[in-house]
C-alpha positions as CSV (number, residue, x, y, z in Angstrom):
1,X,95.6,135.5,22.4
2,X,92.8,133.5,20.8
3,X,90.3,131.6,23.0
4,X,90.9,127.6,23.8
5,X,88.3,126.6,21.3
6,X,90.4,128.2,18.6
7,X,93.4,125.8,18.9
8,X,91.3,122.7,18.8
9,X,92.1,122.8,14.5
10,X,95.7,123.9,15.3
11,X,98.1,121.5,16.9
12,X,100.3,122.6,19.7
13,X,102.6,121.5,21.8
14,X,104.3,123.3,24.5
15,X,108.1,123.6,24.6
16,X,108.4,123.5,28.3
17,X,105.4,123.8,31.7
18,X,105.2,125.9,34.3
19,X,105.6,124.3,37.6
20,X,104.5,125.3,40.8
21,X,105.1,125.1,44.6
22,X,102.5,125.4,47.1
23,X,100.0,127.7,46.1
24,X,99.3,131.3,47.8
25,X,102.3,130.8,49.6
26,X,104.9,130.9,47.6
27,X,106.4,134.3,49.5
28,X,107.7,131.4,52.4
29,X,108.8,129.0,49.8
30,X,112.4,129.6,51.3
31,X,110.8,128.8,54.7
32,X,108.4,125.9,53.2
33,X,112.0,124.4,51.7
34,X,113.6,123.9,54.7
35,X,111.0,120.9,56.1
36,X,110.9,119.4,52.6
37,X,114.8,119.8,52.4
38,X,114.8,117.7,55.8
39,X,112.3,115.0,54.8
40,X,114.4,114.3,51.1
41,X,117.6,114.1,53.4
42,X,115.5,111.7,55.8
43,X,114.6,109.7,53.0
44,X,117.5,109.0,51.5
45,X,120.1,108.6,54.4
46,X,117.5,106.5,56.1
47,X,116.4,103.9,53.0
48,X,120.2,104.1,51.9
49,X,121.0,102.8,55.6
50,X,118.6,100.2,55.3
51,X,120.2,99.2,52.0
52,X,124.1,99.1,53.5
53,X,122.8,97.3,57.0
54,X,121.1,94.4,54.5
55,X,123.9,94.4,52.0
56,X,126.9,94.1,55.0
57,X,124.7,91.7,57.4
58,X,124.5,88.0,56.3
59,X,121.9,87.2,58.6
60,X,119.9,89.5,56.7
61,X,120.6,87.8,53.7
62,X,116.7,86.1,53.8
63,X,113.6,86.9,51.7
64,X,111.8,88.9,53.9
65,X,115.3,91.5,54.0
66,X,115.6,91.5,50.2
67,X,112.0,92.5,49.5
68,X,112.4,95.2,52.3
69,X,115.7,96.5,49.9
70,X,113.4,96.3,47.1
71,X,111.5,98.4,49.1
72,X,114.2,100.5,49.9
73,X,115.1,101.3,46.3
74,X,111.8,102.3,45.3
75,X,111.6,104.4,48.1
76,X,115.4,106.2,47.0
77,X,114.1,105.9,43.0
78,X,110.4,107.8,44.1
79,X,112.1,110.4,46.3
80,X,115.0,111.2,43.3
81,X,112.3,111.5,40.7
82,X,110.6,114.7,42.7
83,X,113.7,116.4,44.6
84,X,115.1,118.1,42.0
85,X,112.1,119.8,40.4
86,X,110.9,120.6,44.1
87,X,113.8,122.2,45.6
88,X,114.2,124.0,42.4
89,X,111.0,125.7,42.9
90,X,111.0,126.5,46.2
91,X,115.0,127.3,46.5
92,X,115.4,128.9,43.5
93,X,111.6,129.6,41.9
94,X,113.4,127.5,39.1
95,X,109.9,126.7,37.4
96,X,110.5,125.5,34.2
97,X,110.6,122.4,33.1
98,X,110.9,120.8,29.2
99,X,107.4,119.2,27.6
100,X,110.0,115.9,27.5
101,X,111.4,116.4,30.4
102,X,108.0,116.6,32.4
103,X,107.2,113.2,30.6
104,X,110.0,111.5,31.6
105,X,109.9,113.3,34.8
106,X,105.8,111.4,34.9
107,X,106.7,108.3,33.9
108,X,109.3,107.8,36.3
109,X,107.3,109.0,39.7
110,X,104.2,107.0,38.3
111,X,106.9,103.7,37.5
112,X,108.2,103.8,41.1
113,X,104.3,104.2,42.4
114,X,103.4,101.1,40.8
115,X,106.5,98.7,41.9
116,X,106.1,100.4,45.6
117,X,102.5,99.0,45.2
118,X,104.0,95.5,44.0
119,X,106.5,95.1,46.4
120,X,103.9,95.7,49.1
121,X,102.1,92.9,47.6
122,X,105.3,90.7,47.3
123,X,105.5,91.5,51.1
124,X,102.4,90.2,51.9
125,X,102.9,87.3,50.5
126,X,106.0,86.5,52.3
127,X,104.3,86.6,55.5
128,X,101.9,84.2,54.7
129,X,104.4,81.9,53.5
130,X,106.2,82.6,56.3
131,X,103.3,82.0,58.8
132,X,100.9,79.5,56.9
133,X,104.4,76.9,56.1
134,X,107.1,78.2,58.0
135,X,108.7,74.8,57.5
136,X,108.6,75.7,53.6
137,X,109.6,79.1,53.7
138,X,112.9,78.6,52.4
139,X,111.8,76.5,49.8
140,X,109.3,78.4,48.0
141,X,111.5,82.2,48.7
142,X,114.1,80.8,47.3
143,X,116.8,83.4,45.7
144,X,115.9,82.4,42.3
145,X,112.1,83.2,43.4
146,X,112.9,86.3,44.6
147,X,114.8,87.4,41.9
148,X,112.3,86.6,38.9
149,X,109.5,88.3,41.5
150,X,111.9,91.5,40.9
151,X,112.2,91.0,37.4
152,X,108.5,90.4,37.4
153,X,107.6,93.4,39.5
154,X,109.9,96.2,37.4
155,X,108.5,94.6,33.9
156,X,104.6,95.3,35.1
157,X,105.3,99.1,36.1
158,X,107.6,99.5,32.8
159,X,104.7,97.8,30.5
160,X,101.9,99.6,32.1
161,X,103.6,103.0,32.1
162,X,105.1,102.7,28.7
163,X,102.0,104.1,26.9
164,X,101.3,107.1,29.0
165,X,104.3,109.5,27.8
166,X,102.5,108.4,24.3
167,X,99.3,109.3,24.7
168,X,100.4,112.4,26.0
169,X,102.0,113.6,22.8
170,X,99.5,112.9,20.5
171,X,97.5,115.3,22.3
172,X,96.7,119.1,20.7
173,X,97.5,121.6,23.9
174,X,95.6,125.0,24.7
175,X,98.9,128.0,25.2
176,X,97.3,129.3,27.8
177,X,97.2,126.8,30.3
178,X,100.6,125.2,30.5
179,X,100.5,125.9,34.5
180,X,100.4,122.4,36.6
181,X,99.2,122.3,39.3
182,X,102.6,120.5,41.5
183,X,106.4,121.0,41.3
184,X,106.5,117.7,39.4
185,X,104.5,116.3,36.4
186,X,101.4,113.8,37.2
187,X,99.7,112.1,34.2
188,X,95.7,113.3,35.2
189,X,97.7,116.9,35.7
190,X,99.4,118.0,32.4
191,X,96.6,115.9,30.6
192,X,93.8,118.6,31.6
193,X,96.0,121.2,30.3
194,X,94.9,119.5,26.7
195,X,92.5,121.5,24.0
196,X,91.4,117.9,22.9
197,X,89.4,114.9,23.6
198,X,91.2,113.1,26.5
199,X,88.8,110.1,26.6
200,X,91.5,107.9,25.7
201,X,94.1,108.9,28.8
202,X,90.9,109.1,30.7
203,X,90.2,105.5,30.6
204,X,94.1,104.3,30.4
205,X,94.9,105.7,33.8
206,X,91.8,104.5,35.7
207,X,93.3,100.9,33.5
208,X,96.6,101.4,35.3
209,X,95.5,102.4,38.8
210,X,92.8,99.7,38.8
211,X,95.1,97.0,37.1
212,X,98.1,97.9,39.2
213,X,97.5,99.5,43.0
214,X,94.1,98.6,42.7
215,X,94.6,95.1,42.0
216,X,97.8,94.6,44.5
217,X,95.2,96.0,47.5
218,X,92.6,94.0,47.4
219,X,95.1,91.3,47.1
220,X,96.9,92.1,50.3
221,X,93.9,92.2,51.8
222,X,93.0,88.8,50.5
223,X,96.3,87.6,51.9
224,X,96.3,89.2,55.6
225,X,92.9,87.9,55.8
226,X,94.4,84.1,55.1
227,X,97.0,85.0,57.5
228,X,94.1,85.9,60.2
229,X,93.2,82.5,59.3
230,X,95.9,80.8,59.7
231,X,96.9,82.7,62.8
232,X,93.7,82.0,64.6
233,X,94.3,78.4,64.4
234,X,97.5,78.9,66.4
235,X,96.8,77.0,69.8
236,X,98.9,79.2,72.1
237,X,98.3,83.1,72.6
238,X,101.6,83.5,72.4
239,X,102.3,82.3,69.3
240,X,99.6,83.9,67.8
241,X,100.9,87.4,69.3
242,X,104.5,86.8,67.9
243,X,103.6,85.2,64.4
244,X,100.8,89.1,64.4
245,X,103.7,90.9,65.6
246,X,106.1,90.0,62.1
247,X,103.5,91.5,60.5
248,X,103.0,95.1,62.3
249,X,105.9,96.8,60.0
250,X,104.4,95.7,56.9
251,X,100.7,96.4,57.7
252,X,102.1,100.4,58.7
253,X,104.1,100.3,55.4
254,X,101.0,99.3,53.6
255,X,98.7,101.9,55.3
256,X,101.1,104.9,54.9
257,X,101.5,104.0,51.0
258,X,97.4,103.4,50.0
259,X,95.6,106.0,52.1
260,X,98.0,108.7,50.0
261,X,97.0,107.1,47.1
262,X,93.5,106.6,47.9
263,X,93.4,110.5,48.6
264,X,95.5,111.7,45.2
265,X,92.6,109.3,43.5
266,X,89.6,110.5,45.0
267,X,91.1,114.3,44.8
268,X,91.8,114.2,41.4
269,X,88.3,112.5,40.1
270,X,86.4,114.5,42.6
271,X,87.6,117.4,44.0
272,X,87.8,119.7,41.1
273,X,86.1,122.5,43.6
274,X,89.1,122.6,46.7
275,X,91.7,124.8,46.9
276,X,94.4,124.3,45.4
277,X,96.6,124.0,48.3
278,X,94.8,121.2,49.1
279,X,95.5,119.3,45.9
280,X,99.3,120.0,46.4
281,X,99.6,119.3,49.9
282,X,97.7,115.6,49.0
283,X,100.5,114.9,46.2
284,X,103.4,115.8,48.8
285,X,102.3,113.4,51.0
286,X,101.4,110.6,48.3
287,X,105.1,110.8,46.9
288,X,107.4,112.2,50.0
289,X,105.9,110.7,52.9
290,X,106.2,107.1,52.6
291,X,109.9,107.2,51.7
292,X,110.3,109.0,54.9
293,X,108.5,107.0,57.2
294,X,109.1,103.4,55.7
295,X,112.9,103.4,57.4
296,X,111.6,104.8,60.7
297,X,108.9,102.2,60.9
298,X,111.4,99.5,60.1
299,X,114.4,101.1,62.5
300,X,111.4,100.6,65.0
301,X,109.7,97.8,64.9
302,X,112.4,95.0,63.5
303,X,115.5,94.5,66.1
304,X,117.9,92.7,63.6
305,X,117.0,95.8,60.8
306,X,117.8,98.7,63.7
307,X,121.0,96.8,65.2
308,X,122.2,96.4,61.4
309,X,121.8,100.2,60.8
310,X,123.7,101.2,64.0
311,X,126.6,99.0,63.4
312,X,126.6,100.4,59.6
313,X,126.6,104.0,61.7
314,X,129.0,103.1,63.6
315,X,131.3,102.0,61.1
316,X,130.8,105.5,58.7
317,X,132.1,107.0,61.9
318,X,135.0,105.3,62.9
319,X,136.0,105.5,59.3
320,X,135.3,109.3,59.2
């Protein structure tokens, strides 16, 4: 086989990439599968609950509840976009996956990243509404509000995503290093594996994080600060504990969706020398985590969003 620098005047693109599970241990991927199997499940039964108990509850049937389904959905569309390349690798060391198929694969994981990011943001927002003019709320969330913020929200990630698949295939690719690094395809991932300048996707995806999660944080942090403001001015304790307390779900939802992405960031710009393991078990977090936890925090912390689920529970079984 020639040597990397000899491809750099031949273009080549790789008909499929090897994925990869958790590195040096993939002897216990069959035991490695069986958390990961549980978490998926979790994921899905628990943001699909949350989905029926909004759906079937008309006093859910307010803007806070339909940007928590938005939510939701994300949550079912990020966890679908990883399951079935990651069970395939470590059930059935299926770790093969088409040069398209890894784009699309990309595109949609890093779509459902950026409208996770915005509906965080839309979140936030909604709480200040909802505790700066509570008298107002209605009036400015209303349905048609809600629905262009949707419309608004899956047009960003789809514009700002559009180009990456793109820039990917113009690119000239070295045949012997079509290994990534995950069981799923990240953009800053399969672009390394390039013999050619990659300047270009260099600079677009620090433009996307920076334009898109990076943007929507500091926002959110803008807004729970004008909260803070607006709470402090509350004259009863009370009140200020109870208006604070609508806000604890979102603030955990926020936290367990930016410090993953603040790690896969920092890891992938600087931490070229860890172990592998170490890069994978970052990504796993980033993408499988939040999905889990989002419907436990929820369950927990918001009454009408747990007594919603049980009844929806409670019907499955009584029709079963």
């Amino acid at each position: 086989m020639l040597p990397p620098q000899a491809y750099i005047n031949i273009f080549f693109q790789p008909p499929a990439f090897l994925l990869i599970g958790i590195p040096g241990l993939e002897a216990a991927h069959g035991w490695i599968s069986i958390p990961f199997s549980s978490m998926y499940t979790v994921a899905l039964t628990g943001n699909c609950l949350i989905l029926l108990a909004i759906r079937r509850t008309p006093s859910l049937h307010q803007p806070m509840y339909y940007f928590l389904s938005m939510l939701a959905l994300t949550d079912v569309g990020l966890t679908l976009s990883t399951l079935p390349t990651t069970l395939g690798v470590l059930w059935f060391d299926h770790r093969l996956i088409g040069f398209n198929s890894c784009l699309v694969q990309m595109f949609f994981l890093h779509s459902f990243s950026v409208v996770e990011s915005s509906v965080l943001l839309a979140m936030s927002f909604d709480r200040f509404v909802a505790i700066s003019n509570p008298l107002r709320y209605a009036a400015v969330l209303t349905n048609n509000v809600i629905i262009k913020i949707g419309l608004a929200i899956v047009t960003r990630a789809t514009c700002s995503l559009f180009p990456g698949p793109f820039l990917l295939k113009r690119l000239n690719y070295c045949p012997g290093k079509i290994i990534l690094s995950h069981s799923f395809c990240f953009h800053a991932d399969i672009m390394k594996r390039a013999c050619a300048d990659i300047t270009v996707n260099i600079l677009y995806g620090l433009y996307v994080v920076l334009s898109t999660v990076g943007i929507d944080s500091l926002l959110i942090v803008l807004s729970y600060v004008l909260i803070l403001h607006t709470v402090m001015g509350l004259a009863s304790p009370k009140e200020r504990a109870r208006a604070l307390n609508t806000c604890v779900s979102h603030i955990l939802a926020v936290l367990v969706f930016y410090i993953p992405v603040i790690g896969v960031s920092m890891i992938h710009r600087f931490g070229r020398y860890l172990p592998p393991i170490v890069h994978a078990l970052v990504a796993y977090v980033y993408l499988v985590v939040p999905p889990v936890l989002n419907p436990i925090i929820y369950s927990v912390k918001s009454k009408p969003i747990r007594e919603a689920m049980l009844k929806v529970l409670k019907r499955v079984g009584h029709s079963s």
